[in-house]
C-alpha positions as CSV (number, residue, x, y, z in Angstrom):
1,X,19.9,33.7,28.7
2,X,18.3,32.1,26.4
3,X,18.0,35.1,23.7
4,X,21.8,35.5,24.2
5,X,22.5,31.8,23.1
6,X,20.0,32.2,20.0
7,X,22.0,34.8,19.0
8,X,25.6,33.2,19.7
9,X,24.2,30.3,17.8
10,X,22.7,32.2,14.8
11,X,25.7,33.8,14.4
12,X,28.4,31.1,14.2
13,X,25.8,29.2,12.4
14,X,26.3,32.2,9.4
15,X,29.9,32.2,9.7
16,X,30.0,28.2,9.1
17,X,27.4,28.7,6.3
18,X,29.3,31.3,4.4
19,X,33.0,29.8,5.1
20,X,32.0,26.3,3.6
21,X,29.6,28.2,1.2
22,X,26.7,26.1,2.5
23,X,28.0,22.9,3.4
24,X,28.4,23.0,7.0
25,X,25.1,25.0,8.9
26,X,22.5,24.6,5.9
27,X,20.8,22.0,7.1
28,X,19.2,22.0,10.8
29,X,17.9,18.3,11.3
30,X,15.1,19.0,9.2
31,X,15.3,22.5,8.0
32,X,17.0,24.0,5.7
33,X,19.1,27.1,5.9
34,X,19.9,30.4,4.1
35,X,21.4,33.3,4.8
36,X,18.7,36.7,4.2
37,X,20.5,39.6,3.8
38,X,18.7,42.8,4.6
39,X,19.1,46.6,5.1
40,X,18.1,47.6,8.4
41,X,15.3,49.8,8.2
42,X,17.0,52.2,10.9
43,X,20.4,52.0,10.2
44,X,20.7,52.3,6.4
45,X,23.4,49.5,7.4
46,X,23.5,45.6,5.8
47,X,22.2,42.9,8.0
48,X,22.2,38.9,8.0
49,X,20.6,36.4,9.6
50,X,20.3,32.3,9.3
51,X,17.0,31.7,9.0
52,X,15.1,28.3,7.8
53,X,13.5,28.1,4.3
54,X,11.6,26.1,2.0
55,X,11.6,25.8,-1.4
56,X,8.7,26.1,-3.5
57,X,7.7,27.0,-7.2
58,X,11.1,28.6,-7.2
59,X,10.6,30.8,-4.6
60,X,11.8,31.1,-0.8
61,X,9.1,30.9,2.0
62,X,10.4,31.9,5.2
63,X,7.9,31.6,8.3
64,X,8.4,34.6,10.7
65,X,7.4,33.0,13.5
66,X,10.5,34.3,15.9
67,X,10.5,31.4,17.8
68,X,7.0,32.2,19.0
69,X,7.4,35.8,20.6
70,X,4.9,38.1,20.3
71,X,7.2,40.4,18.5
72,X,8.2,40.1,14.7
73,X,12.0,39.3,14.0
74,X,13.6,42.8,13.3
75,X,14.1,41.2,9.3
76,X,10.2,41.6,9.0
77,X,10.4,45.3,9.5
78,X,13.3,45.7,7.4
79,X,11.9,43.6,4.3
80,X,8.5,45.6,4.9
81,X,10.6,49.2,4.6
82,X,12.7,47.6,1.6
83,X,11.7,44.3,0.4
84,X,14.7,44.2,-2.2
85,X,17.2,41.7,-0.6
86,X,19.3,38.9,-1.6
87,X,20.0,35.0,-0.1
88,X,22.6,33.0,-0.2
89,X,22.0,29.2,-0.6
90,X,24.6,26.6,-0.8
91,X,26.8,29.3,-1.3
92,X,25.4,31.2,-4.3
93,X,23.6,34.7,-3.8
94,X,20.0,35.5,-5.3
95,X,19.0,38.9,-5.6
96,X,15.1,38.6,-4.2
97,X,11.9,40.9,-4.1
98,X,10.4,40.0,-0.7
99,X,6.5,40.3,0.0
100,X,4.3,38.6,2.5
101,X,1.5,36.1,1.6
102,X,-2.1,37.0,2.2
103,X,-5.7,35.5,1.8
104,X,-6.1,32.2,0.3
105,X,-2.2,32.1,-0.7
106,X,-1.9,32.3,2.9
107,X,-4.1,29.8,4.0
108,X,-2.6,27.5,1.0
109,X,1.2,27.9,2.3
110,X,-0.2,27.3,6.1
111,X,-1.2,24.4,5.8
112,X,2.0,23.2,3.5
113,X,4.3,24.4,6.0
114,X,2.8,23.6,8.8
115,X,2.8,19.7,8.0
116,X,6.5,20.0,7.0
117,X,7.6,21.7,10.1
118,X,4.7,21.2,12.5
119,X,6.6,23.2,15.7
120,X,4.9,26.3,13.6
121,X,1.7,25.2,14.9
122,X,3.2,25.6,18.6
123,X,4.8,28.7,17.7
124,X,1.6,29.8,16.7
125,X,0.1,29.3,20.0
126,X,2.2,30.8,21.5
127,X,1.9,34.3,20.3
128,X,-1.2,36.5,20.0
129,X,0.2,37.8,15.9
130,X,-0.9,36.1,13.0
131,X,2.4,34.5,11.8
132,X,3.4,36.2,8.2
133,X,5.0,34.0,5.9
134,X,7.4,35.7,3.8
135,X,7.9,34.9,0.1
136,X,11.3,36.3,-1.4
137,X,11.3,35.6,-5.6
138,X,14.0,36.2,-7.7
139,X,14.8,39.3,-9.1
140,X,14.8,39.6,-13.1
């Protein structure tokens, strides 16, 4: 039940994103919203989800923590088999090149995130993965 409600809730939260372009479903309490618009790694067909970002250096961090599963979200697979994607935010679309942050940069963006959105550190626990965080830069 409550996968099917994530979903329901993820979706109308896209439609109200894209019909105010961003003014209604962007921000989430404390979170902030885009849209991550993906090809789907076994469909060759688009795909979009709502999915909270922050800002930084001009880039998008997204944490893929899928609400602490021990699965990745299906976007990780399909940014790791194309990681050319776009975003919309507040209603403009960026054309991104996706990759995942390792090492120290890792570390570094952790500990950022973390104290912005501290439910990551439960997420975390809750899963047996390493959380990837996923850094989408604009293209050009």
């Amino acid at each position: 039940m409550k996968n099917i409600f994530i979903k329901w809730f993820m979706a109308m939260n896209a439609f109200l994103i894209r019909i105010s372009k961003g003014r209604v479903g962007s921000q989430l309490g404390t979170q902030t919203i885009l849209i991550l618009h993906t090809i789907g790694r076994k469909s060759g067909q688009p795909r979009s989800i709502p999915i909270a970002y922050f800002l930084h250096e001009g880039k998008y961090l997204v944490v893929e923590s899928n609400w602490g599963k021990d699965n990745h979200a299906d976007w990780y697979f399909n940014i790791q088999s194309q990681p050319q994607a776009s975003v919309e935010v507040k209603g403009e679309t960026v054309q991104v090149n996706a990759r995942f942050a390792e090492g120290e940069e890792y570390v570094r963006l952790w500990d950022q995130l973390t104290k912005k959105h501290p439910p990551y550190l439960d997420y975390q626990k809750m899963t047996k993965r390493k959380i990837p965080i996923a850094i989408f830069e604009p293209a050009g």
